[in-house]
C-alpha positions in Angstrom: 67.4 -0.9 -27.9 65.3 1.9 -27.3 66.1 3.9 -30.3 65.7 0.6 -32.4 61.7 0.4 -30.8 61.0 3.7 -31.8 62.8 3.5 -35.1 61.0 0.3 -36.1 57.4 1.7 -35.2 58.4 4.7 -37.4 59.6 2.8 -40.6 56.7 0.5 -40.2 54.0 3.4 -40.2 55.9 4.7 -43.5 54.4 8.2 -44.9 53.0 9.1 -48.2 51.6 11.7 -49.6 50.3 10.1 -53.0 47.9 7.7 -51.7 44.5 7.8 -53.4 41.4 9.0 -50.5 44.6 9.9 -47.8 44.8 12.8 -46.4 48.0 13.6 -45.5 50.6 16.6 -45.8 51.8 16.9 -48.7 54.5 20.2 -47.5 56.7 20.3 -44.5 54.4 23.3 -43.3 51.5 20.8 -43.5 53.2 18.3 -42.2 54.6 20.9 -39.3 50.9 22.1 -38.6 49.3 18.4 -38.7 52.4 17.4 -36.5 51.5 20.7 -33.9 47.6 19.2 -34.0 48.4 16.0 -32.8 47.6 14.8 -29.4 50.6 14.6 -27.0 50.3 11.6 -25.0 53.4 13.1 -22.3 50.8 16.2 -21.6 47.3 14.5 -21.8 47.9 11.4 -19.8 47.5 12.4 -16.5 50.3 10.9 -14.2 48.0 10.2 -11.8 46.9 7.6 -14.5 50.4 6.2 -15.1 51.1 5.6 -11.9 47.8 3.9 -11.6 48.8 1.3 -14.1 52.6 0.9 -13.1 54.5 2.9 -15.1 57.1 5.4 -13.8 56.0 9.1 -14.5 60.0 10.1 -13.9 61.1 7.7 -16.6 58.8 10.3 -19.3 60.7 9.9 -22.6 59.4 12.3 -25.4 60.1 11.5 -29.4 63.0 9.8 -30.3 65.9 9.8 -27.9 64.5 13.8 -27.3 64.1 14.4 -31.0 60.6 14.7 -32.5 59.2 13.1 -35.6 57.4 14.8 -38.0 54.1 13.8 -37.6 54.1 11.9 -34.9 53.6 12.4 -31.1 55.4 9.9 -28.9 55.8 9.8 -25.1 57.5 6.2 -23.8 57.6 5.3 -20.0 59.0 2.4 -17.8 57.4 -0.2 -16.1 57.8 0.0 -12.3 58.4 -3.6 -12.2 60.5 -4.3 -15.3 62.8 -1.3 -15.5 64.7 -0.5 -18.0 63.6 -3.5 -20.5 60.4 -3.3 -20.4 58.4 -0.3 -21.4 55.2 1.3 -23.1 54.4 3.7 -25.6 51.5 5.7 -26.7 51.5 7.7 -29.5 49.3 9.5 -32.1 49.8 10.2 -35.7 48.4 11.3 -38.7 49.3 8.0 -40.7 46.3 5.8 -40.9 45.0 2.4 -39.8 45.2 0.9 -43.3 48.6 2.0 -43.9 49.9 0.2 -40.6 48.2 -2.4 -41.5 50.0 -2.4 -45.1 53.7 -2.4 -44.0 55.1 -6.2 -44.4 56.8 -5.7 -40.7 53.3 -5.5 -38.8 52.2 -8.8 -38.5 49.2 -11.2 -36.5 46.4 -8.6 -36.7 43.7 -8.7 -34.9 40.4 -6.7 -34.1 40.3 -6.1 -30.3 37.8 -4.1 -28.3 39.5 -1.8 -25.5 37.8 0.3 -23.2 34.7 0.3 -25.2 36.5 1.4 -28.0 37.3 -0.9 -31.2 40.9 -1.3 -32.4 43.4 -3.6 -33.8 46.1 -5.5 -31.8 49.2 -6.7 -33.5 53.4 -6.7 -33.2 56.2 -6.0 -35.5 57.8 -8.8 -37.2 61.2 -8.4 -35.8 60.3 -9.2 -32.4 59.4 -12.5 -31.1 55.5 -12.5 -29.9 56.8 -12.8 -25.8 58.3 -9.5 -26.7 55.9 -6.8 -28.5 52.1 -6.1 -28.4 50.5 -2.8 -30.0 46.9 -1.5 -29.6 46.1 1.1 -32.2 42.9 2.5 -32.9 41.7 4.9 -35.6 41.0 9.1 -34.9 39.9 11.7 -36.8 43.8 12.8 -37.7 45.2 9.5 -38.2 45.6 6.7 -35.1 46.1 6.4 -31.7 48.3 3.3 -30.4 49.9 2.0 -27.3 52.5 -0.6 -26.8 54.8 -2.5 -24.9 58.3 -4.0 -25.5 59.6 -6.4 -23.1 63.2 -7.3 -23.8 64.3 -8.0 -20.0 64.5 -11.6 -19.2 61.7 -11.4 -15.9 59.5 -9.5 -18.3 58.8 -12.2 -20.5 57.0 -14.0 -18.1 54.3 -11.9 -18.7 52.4 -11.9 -22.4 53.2 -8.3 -23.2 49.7 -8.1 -24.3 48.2 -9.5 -21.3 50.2 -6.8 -19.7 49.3 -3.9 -22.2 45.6 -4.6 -21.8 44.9 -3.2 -18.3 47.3 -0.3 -19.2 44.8 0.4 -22.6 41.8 -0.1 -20.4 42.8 3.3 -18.6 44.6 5.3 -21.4 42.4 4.6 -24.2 40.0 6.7 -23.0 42.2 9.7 -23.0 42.6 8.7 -26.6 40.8 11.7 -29.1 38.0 10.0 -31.2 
């Protein structure tokens, strides 16, 4: 299941490197060097902060099953209280805002204000709306986003937004501008 999460976030950000106005990559050596720019959310969210918010520092997950993505940074982590269905992500990228927004598998957008900070919530098409909620918010490299999968049965009694949003409250700060 995991590996289908991480997959789908992937093929729904897309990449391109003809856009008109974007400023992406256009070589693997770019793309290496924007990639090596990126925040990491596994080294610059304190654990201290994880813990704070439920999630279990010794469930780290970095990348894709341990692979990285080429332009991405991605660190996923369990919830305490929903292991192993129920988990969040943060990641950072140098796609943009618009070109999330643009892929026909991102669905129910909406402009959401997190820790001060203003973003957009919404959730990937193949999942139902008690499973997926994603936070992403726009930085000078690309975006910033968090979100949460809950698959397990007990998980879905809580809105994985309404969970996600006290978890964003103390991440999204971390988040570069």
């Amino acid at each position: 299941m995991l590996t289908t999460v991480l997959c789908g976030v992937l093929a729904a950000a897309g990449c391109s490197t003809t856009e008109t106005g974007n400023a992406q990559p256009s070589t693997t050596t770019d793309q290496a060097a924007a990639t090596a720019a990126l925040w990491d959310p596994c080294s610059q969210i304190p654990d201290t902060t994880l813990t704070s918010v439920g999630l279990d520092v010794a469930s780290e997950r970095s990348g894709i099953l341990g692979a990285e993505e080429p332009g991405w940074k991605i660190c996923r982590w369990e919830d305490r209280e929903f292991p192993p269905n129920y988990s969040v992500g943060a990641y950072s990228t140098v796609h943009t805002v618009d070109e999330m927004r643009a892929k026909p598998d991102n669905i129910e957008f909406q402009n959401v204000v997190i820790a001060g900070r203003s973003g957009v919530q919404f959730r990937q098409r193949q999942y139902d709306a008690d499973e997926d909620c994603s936070f992403m918010f726009a930085t000078a490299s690309g975006f910033a986003q968090l979100d949460v999968l809950n698959t397990g049965v007990k998980a879905k009694s809580v809105p994985p937004c309404e969970r996600l949003k006290p978890i964003a409250e103390a991440i999204v700060p971390l988040f570069p501008k």
